[in-house]
C-alpha positions as protocol buffer text, in pm:
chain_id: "A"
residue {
  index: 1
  type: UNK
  ca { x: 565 y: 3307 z: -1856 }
}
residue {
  index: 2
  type: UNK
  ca { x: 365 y: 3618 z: -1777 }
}
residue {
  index: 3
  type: UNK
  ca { x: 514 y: 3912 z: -1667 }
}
residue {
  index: 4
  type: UNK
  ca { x: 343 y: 4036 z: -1307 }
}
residue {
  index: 5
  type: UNK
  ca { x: 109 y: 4369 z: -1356 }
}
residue {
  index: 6
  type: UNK
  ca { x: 275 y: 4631 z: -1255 }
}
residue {
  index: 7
  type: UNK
  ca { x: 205 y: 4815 z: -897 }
}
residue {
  index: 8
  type: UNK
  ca { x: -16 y: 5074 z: -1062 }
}
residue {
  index: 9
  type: UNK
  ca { x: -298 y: 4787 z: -1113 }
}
residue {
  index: 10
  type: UNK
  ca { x: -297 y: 4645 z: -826 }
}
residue {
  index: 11
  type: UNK
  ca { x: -580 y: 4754 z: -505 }
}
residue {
  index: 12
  type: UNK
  ca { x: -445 y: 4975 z: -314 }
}
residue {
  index: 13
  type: UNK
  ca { x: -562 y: 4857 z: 47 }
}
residue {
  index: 14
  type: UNK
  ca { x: -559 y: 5225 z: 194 }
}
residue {
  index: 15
  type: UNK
  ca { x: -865 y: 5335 z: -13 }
}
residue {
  index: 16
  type: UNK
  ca { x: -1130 y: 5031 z: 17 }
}
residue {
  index: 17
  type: UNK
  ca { x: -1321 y: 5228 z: 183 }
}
residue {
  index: 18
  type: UNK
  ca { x: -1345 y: 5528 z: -34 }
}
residue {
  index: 19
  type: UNK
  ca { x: -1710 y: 5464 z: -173 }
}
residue {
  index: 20
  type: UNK
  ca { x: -1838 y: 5460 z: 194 }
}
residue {
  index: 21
  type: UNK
  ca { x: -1657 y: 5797 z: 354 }
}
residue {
  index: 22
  type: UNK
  ca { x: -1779 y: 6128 z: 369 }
}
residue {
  index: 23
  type: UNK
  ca { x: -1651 y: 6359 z: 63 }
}
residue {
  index: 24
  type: UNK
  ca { x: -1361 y: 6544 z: 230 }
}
residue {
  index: 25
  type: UNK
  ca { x: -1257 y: 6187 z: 378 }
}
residue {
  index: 26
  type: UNK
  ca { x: -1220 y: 6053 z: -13 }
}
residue {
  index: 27
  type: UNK
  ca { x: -1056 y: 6371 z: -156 }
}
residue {
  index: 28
  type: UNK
  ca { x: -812 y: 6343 z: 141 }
}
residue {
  index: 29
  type: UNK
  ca { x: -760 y: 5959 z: 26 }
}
residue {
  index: 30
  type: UNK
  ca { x: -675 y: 6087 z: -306 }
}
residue {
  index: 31
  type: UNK
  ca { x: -481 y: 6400 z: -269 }
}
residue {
  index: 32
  type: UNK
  ca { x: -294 y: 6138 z: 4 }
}
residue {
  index: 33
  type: UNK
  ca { x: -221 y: 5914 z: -264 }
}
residue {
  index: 34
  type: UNK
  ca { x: -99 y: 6199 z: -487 }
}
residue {
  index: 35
  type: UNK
  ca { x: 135 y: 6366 z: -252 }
}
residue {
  index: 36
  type: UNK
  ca { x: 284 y: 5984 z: -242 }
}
residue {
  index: 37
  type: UNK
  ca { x: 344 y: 6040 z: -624 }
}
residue {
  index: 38
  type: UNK
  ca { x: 514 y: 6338 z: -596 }
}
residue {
  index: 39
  type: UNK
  ca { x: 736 y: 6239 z: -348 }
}
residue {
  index: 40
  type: UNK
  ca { x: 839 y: 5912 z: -547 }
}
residue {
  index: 41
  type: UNK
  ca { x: 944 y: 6164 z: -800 }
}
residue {
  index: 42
  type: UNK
  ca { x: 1158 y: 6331 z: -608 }
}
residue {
  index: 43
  type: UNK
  ca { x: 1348 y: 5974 z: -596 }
}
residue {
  index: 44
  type: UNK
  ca { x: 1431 y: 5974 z: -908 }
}
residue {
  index: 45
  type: UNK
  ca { x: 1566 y: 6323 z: -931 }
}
residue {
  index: 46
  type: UNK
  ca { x: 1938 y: 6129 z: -1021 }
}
residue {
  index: 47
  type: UNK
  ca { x: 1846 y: 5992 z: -1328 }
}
residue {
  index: 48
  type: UNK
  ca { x: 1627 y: 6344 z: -1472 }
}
residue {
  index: 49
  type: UNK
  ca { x: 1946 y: 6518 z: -1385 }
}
residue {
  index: 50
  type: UNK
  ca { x: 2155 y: 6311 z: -1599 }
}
residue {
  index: 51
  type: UNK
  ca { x: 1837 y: 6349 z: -1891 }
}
residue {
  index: 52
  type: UNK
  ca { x: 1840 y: 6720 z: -1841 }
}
residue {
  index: 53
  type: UNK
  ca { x: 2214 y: 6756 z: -1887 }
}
residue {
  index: 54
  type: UNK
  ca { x: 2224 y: 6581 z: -2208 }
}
residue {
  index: 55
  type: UNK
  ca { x: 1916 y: 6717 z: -2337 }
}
residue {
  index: 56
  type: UNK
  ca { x: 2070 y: 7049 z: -2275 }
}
residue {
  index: 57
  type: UNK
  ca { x: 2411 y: 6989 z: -2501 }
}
residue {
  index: 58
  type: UNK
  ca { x: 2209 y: 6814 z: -2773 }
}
residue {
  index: 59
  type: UNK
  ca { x: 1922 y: 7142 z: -2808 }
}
residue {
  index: 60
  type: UNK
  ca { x: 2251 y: 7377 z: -2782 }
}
residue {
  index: 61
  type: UNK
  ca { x: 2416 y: 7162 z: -3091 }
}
residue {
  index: 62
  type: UNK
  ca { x: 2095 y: 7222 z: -3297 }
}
residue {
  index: 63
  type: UNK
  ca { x: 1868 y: 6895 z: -3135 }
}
residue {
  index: 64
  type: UNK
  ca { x: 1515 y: 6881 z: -3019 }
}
residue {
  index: 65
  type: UNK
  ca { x: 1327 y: 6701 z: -2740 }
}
residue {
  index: 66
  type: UNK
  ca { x: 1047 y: 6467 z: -2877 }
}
residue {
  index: 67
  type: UNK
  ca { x: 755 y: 6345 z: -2627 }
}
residue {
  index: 68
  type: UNK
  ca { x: 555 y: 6032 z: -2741 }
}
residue {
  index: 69
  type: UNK
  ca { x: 293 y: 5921 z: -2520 }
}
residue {
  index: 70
  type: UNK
  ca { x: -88 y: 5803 z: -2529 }
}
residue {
  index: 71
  type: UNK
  ca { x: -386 y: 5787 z: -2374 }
}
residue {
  index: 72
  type: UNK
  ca { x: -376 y: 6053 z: -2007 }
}
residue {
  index: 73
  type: UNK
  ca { x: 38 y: 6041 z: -2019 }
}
residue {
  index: 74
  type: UNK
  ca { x: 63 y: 6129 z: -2360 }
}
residue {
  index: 75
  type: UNK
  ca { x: -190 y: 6410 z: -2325 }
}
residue {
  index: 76
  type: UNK
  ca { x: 10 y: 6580 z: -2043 }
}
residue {
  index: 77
  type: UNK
  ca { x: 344 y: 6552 z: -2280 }
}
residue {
  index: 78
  type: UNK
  ca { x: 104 y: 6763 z: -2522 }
}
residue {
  index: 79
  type: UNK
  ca { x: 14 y: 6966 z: -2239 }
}
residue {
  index: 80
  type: UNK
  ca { x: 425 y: 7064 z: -2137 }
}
residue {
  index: 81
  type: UNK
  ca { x: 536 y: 7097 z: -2514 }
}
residue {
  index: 82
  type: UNK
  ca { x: 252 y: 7335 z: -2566 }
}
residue {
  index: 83
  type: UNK
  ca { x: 298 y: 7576 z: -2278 }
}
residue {
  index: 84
  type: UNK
  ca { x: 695 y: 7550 z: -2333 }
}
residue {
  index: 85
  type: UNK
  ca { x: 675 y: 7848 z: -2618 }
}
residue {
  index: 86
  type: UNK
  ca { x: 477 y: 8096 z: -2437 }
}
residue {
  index: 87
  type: UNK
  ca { x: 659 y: 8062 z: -2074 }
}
residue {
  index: 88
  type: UNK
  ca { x: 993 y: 8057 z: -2206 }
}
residue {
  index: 89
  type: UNK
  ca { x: 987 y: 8194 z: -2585 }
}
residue {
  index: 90
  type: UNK
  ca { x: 1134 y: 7928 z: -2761 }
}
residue {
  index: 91
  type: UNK
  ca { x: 1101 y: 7798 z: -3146 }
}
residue {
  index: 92
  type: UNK
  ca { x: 752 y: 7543 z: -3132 }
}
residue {
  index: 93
  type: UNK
  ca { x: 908 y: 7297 z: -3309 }
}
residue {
  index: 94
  type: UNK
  ca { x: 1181 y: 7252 z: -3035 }
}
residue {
  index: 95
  type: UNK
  ca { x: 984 y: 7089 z: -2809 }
}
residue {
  index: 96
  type: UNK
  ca { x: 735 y: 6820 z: -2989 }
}
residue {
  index: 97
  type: UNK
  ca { x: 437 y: 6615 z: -2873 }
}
residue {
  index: 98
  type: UNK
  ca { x: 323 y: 6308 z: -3053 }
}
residue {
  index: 99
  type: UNK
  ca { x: 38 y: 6157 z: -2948 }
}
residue {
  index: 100
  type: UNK
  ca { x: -116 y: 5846 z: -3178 }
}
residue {
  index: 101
  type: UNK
  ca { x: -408 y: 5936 z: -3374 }
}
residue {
  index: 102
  type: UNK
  ca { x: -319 y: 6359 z: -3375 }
}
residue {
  index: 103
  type: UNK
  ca { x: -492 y: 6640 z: -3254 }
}
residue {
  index: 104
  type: UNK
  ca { x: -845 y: 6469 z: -3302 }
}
residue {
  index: 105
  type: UNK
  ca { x: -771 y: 6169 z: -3080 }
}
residue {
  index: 106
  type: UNK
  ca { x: -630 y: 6418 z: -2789 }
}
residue {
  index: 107
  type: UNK
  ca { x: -1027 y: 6545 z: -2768 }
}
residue {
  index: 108
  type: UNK
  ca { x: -1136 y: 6205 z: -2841 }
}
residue {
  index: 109
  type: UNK
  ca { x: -1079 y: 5906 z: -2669 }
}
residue {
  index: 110
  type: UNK
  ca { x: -1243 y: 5664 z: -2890 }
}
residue {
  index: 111
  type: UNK
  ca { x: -996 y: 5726 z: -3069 }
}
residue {
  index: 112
  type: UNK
  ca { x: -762 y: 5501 z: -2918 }
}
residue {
  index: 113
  type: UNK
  ca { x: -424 y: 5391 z: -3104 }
}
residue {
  index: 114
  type: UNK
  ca { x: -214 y: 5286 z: -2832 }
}
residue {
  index: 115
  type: UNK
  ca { x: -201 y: 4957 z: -2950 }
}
residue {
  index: 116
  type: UNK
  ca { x: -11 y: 5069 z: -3286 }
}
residue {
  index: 117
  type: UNK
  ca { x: 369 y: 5031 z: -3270 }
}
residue {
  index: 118
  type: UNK
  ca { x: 371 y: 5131 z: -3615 }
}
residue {
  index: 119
  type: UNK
  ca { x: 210 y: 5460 z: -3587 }
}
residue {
  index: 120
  type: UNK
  ca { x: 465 y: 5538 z: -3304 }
}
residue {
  index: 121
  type: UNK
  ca { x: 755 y: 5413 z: -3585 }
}
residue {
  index: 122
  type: UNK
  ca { x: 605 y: 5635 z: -3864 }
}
residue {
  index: 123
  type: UNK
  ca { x: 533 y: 5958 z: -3588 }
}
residue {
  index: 124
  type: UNK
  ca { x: 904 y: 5952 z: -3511 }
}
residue {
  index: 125
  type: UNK
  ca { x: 1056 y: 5912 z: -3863 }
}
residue {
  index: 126
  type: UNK
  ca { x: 1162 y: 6262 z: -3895 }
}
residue {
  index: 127
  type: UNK
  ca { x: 1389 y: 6207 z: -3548 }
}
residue {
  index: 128
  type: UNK
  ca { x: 1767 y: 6285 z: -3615 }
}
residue {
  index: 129
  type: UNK
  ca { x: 2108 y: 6174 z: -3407 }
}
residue {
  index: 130
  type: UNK
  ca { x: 2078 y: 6500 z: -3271 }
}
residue {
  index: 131
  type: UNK
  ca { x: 1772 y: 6445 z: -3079 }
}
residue {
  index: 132
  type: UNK
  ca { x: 1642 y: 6360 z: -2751 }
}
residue {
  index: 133
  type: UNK
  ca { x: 1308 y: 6140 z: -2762 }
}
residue {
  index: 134
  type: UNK
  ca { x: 1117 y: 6092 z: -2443 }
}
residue {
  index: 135
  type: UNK
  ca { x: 829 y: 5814 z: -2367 }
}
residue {
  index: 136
  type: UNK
  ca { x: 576 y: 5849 z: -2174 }
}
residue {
  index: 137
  type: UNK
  ca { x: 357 y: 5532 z: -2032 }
}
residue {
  index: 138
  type: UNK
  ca { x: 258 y: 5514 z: -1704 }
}
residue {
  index: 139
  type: UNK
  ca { x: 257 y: 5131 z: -1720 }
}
residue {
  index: 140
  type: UNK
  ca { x: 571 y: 5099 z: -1933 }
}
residue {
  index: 141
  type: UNK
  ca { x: 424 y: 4899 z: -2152 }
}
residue {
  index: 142
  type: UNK
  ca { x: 209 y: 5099 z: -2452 }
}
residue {
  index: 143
  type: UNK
  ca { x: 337 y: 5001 z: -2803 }
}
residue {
  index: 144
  type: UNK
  ca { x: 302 y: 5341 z: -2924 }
}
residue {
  index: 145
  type: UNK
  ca { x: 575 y: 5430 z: -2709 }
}
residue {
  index: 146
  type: UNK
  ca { x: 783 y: 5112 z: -2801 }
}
residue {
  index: 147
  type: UNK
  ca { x: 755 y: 5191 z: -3163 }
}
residue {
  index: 148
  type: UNK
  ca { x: 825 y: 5554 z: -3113 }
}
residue {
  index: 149
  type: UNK
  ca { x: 1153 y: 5462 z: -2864 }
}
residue {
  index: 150
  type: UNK
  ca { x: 1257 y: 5176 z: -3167 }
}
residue {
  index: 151
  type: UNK
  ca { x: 1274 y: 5469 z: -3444 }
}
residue {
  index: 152
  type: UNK
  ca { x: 1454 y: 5702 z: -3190 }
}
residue {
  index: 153
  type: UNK
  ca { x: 1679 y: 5438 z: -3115 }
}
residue {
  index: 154
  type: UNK
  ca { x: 1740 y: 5316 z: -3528 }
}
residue {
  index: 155
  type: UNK
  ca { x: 1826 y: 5721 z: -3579 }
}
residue {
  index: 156
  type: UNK
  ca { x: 2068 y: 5747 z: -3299 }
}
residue {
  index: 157
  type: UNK
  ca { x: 1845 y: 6005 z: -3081 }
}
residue {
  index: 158
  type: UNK
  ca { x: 1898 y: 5983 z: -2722 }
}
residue {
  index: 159
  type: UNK
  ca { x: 1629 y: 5830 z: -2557 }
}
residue {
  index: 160
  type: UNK
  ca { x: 1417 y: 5783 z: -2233 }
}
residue {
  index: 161
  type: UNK
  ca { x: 1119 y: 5646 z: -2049 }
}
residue {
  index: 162
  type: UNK
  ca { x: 926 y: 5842 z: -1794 }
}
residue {
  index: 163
  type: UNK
  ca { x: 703 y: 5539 z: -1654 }
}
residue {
  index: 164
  type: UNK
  ca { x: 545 y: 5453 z: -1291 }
}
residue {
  index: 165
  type: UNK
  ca { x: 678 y: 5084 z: -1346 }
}
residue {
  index: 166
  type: UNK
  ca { x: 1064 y: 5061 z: -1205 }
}
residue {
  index: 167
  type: UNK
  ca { x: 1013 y: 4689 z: -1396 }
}
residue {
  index: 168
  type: UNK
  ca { x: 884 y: 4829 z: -1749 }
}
residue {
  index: 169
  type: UNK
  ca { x: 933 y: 4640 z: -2044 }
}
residue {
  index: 170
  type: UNK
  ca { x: 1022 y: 4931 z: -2217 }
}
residue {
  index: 171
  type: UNK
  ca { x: 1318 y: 5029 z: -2032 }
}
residue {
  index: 172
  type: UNK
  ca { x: 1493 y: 4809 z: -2278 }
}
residue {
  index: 173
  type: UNK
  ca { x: 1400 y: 5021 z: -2512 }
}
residue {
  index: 174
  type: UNK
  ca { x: 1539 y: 5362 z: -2363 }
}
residue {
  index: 175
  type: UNK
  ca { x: 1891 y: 5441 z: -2283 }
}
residue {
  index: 176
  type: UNK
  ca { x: 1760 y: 5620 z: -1944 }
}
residue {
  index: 177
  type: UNK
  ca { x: 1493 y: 5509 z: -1755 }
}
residue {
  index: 178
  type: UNK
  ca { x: 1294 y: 5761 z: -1528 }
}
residue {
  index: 179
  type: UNK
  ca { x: 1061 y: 5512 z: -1283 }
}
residue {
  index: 180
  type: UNK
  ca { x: 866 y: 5690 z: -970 }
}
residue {
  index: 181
  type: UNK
  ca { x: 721 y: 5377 z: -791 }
}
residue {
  index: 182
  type: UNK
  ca { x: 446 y: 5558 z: -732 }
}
residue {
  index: 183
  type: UNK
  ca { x: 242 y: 5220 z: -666 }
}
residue {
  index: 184
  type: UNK
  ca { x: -174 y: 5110 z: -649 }
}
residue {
  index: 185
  type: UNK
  ca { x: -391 y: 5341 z: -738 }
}
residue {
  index: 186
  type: UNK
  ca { x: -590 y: 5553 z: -499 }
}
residue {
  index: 187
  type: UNK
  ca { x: -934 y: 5385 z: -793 }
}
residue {
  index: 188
  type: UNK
  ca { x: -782 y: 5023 z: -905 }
}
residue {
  index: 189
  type: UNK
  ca { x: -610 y: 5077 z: -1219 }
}
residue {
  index: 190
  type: UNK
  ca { x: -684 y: 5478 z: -1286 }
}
residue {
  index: 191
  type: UNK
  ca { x: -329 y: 5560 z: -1403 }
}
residue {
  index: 192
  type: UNK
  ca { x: -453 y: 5892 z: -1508 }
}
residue {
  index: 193
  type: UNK
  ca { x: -459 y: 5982 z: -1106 }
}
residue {
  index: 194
  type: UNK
  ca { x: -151 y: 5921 z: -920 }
}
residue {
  index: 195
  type: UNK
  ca { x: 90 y: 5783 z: -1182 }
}
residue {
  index: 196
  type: UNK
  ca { x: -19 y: 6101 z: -1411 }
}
residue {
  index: 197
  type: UNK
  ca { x: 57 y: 6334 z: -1134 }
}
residue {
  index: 198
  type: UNK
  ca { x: 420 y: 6181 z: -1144 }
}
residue {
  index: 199
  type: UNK
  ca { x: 488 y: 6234 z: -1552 }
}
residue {
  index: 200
  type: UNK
  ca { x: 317 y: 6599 z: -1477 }
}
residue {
  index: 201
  type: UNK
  ca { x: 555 y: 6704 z: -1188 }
}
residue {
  index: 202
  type: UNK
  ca { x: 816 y: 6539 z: -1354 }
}
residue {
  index: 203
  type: UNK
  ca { x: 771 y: 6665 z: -1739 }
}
residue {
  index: 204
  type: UNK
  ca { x: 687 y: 7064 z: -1536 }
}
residue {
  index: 205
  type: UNK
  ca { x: 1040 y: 6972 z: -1365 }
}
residue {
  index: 206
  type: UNK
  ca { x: 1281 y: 6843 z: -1716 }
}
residue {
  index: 207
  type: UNK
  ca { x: 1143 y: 7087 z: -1951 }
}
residue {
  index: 208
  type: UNK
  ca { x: 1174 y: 7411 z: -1668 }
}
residue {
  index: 209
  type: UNK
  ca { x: 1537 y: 7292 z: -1596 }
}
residue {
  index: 210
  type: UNK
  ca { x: 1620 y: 7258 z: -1933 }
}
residue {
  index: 211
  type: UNK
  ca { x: 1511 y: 7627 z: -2003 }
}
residue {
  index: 212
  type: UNK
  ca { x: 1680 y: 7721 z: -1717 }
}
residue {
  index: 213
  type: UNK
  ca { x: 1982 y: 7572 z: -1826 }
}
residue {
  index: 214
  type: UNK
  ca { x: 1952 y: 7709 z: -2228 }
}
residue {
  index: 215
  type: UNK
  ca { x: 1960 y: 8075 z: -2054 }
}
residue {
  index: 216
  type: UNK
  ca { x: 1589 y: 8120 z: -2078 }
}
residue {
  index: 217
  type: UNK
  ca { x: 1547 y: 8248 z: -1738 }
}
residue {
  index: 218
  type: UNK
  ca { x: 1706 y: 8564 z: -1551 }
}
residue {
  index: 219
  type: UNK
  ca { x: 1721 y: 8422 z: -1174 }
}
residue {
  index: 220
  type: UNK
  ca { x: 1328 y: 8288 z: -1134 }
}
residue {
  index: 221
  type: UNK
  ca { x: 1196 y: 8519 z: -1348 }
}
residue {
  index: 222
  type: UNK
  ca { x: 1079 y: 8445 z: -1695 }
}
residue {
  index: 223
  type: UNK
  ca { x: 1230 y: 8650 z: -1925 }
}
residue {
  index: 224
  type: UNK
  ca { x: 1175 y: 8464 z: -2202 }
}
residue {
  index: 225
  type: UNK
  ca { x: 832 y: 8478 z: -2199 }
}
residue {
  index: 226
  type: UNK
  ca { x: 587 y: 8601 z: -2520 }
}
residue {
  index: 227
  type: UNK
  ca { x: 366 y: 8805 z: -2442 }
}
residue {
  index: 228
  type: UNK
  ca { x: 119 y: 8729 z: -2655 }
}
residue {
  index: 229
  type: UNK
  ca { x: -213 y: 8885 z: -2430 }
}
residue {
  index: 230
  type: UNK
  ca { x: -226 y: 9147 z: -2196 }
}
residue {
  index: 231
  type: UNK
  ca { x: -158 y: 8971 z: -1901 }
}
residue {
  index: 232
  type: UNK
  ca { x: 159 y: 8859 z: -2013 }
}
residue {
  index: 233
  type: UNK
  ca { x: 224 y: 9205 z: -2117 }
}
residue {
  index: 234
  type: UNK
  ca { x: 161 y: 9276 z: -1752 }
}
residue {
  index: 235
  type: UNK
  ca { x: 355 y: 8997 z: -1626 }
}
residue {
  index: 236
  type: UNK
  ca { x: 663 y: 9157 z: -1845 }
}
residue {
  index: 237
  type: UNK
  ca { x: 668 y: 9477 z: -1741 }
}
residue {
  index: 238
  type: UNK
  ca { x: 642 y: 9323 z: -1336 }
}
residue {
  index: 239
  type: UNK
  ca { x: 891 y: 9096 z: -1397 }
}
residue {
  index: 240
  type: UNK
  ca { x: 1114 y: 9416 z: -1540 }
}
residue {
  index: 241
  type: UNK
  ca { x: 1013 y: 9612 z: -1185 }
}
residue {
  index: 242
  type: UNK
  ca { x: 1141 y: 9312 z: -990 }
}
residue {
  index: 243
  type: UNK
  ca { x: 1422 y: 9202 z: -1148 }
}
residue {
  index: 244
  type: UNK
  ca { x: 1562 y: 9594 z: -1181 }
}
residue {
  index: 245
  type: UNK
  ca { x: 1371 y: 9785 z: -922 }
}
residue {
  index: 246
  type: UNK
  ca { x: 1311 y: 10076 z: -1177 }
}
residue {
  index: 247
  type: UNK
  ca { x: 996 y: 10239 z: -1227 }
}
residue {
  index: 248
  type: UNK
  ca { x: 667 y: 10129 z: -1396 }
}
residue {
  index: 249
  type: UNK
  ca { x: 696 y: 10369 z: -1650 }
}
residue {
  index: 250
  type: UNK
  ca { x: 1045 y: 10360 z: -1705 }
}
residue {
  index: 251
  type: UNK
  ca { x: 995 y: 9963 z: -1737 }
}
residue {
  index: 252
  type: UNK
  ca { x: 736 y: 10001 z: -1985 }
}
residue {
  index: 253
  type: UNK
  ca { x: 922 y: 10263 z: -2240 }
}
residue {
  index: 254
  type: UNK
  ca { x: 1217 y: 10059 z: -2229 }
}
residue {
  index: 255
  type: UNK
  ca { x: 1048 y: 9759 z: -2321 }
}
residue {
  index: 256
  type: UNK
  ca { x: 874 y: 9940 z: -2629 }
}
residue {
  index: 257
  type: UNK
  ca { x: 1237 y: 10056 z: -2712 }
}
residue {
  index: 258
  type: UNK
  ca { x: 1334 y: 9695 z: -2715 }
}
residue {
  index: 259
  type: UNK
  ca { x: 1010 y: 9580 z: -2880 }
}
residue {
  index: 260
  type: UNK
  ca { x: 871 y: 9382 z: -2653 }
}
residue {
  index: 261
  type: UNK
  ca { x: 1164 y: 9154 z: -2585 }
}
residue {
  index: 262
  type: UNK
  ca { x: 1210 y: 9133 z: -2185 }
}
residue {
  index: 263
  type: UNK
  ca { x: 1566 y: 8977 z: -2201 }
}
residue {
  index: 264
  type: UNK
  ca { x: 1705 y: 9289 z: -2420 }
}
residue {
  index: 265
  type: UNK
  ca { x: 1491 y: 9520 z: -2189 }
}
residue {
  index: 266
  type: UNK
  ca { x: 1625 y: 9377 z: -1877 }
}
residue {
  index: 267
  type: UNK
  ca { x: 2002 y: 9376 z: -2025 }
}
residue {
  index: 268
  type: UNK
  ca { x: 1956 y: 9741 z: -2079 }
}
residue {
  index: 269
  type: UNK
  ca { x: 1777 y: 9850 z: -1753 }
}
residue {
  index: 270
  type: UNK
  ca { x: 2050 y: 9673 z: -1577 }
}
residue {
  index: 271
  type: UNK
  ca { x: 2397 y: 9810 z: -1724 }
}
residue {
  index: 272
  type: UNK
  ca { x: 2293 y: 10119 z: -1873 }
}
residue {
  index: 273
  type: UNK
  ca { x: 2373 y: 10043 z: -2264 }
}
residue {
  index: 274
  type: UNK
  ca { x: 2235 y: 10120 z: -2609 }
}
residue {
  index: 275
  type: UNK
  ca { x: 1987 y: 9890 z: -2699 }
}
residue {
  index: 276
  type: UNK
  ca { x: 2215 y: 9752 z: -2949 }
}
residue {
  index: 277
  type: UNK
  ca { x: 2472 y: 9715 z: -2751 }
}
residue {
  index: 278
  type: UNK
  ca { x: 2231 y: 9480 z: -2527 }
}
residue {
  index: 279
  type: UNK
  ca { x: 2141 y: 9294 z: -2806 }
}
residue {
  index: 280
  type: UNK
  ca { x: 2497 y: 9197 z: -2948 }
}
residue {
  index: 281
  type: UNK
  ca { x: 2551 y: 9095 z: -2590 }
}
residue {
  index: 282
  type: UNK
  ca { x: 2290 y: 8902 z: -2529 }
}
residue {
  index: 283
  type: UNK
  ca { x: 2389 y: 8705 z: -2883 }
}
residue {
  index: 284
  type: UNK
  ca { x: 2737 y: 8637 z: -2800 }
}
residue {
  index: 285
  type: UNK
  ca { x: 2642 y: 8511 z: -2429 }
}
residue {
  index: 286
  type: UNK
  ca { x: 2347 y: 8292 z: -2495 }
}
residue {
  index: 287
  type: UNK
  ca { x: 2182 y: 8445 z: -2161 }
}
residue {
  index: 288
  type: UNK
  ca { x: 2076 y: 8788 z: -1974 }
}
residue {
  index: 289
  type: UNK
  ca { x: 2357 y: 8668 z: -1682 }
}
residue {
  index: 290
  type: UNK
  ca { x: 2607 y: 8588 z: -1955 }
}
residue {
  index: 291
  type: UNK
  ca { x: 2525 y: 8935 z: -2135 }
}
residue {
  index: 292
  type: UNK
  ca { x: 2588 y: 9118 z: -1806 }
}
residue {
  index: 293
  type: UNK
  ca { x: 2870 y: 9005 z: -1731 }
}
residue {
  index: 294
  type: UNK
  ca { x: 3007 y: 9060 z: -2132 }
}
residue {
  index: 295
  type: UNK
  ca { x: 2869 y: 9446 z: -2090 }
}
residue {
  index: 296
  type: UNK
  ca { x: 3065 y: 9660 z: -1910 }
}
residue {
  index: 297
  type: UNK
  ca { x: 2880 y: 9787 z: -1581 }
}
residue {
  index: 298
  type: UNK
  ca { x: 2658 y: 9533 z: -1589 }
}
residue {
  index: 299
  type: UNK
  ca { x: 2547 y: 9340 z: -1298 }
}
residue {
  index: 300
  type: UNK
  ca { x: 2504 y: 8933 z: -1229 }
}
């Protein structure tokens, strides 16, 4: 018996029309369609809880979060891992991206290996117990992903399915399933449009609230950041200024003192201690909130 196609290939009877409308009347058809996304995301906010929770204890016992994914899902699990080191600091191998065929077939989409179960299998090997291993498939379906899920599984990772099918095959295949119905297309069958904007708003949302959780924020500020250009420099000494409400230059000199590193600077600006004594601190409590409240004076 055939398994029905999933919602995200079927016509979606609100945009018919969309070839015969004026140009602000299609955009507003399709910016419609993906405000309908993000709001089917926010239905699901249960189950990422539960993901985020465990994916914090395993990454504080030593684990790392894997992302497999292909074709425009995949891509955007490249996209989060990627931008994870410079906005919160952390090791690049902590959070991984594997997308079948490697950096060549992310450019390149004639390169197209989301067929191979295998290749997810082999890109996975390396996974330990330890681990958390996330698919991404907007139709729940891509072997990739199985494969990649099946050698997660075999090693004893933790893993999940971020999908746009509640009815995906592959939620066999995942210990926690993460479905948006985000439905038909706002162009028949163009998964990288609404059922993309899901995985993006919902990838932004686990990885953020995972770094929030590991300490790498001070409030909403990102003081783990690296800044590795001179904006971010900028955006290190501002976040000092708004966090502390000390001067510019004071901000600046203490961050030299503290070579560069915003969480020691901020730990310092705020209780008054050596820079050494910020440091030790900062070690023994994990976070700048933590540290503050180990140093005396400090403030949470």
């Amino acid at each position: 018996m055939t398994a029905p196609s999933p919602s995200t290939e079927r016509r979606n009877p609100a945009t018919r029309d969309i070839d015969v409308v004026s140009p602000a009347q299609r955009l507003e058809m399709i910016l419609g369609q993906d405000a309908v996304a993000v709001a089917a995301a926010r239905e699901v906010i249960p189950a990422l809880a539960d993901l985020v929770e465990a994916a914090v204890d395993r990454v504080r016992a030593g684990g790392r979060i894997h992302y497999a994914g292909a074709g425009a899902s995949g891509r955007l699990a490249v996209l989060d891992a990627t931008e994870s080191t410079p906005t919160f600091g952390v090791d690049p191998g902590l959070i991984q991206a594997h997308f079948p065929g490697g950096p060549a077939a992310l450019t390149d989409s004639t390169i197209d290996l989301e067929d191979a179960a295998d290749q997810g299998r082999a890109d996975l090997a390396g996974v330990t117990a330890g681990d958390v291993v996330i698919g991404v498939s907007a139709s729940g379906s891509t072997a990739y992903v199985r494969g990649a899920l099946d050698a997660a599984g075999r090693a004893g990772a933790l893993t999940a399915l971020i999908t746009s099918n509640p009815s995906a095959v592959l939620a066999a295949h995942a210990q926690i399933l993460i479905a948006p119905d985000t439905g038909a297309e706002a162009l028949t069958g163009s998964t990288r449009l609404k059922a993309a904007t899901a995985a993006k708003v919902l990838l932004n949302a686990f990885s953020t609230a995972v770094m929030i959780g590991l300490g790498r924020t001070y409030s909403n500020l990102m003081v783990g950041l690296v800044a590795s250009n001179e904006k971010l420099r900028e955006r290190s000494v501002a976040i000092l200024r708004e966090a502390t409400g000390s001067p510019e230059e004071q901000c600046r000199a203490t961050l030299q003192q503290c070579a560069g590193r915003v969480p020691v600077a901020l730990a310092v600006l705020l209780s008054g201690v050596p820079v050494t004594d910020a440091e030790e601190a900062l070690t023994r409590g994990g976070s700048v909130r933590a540290a503050l409240g180990l140093l005396a004076g400090g403030r949470r």
